[in-house]
N, C-alpha and C positions, 0 to 999 in steps of 0.2 A: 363197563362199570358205571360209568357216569348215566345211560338210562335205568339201572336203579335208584340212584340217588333223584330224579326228578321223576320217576314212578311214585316212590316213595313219597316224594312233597307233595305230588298229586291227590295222591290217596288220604293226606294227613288234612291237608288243606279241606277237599270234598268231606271228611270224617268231619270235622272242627265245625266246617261251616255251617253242615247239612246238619248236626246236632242241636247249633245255636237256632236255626229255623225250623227244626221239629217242636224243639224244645218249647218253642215262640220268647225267647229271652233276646229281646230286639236288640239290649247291649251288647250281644255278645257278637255280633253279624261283624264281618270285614268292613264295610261299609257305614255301621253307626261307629268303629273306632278308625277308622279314616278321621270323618267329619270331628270325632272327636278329639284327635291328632293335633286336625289343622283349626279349629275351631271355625267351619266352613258356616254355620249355622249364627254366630256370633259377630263372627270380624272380617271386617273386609281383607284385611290382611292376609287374613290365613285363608282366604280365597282366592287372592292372587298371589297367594303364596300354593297353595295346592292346583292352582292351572300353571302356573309356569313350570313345576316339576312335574305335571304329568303331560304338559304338551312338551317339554325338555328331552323327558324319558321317552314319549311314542317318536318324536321325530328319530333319535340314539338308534330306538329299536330298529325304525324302519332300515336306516343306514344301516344299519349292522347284517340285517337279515339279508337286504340288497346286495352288499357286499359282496 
């Protein structure tokens, strides 16, 4: 049951993203509402605020997978 539930986010996610980059609607990309999130463009903050949870979460991941 559960690889439909991440088939499906798969597909929804490629659908979502791959439309905002056909589209060319730069807003709309995973990536410009990241940085717009964390304000990665603006503040320092939110840059060491968006590297310590993304190297918090890859380090989690890697444990997790190792596991």
């Amino acid at each position: 049951m559960s690889w439909i539930v991440w088939t499906l986010w798969v597909v929804l996610f490629a659908a979502f993203e791959g439309w905002a980059l056909l589209t060319r609607r730069y807003d709309d990309t995973l990536t410009n509402n990241t940085r717009r999130l964390f304000r990665t463009r603006t503040s320092k903050t939110g840059r060491v605020v968006f590297t310590v949870s993304w190297c918090g979460f890859a380090l989690w991941f890697l444990l997790h997978i190792l596991a």
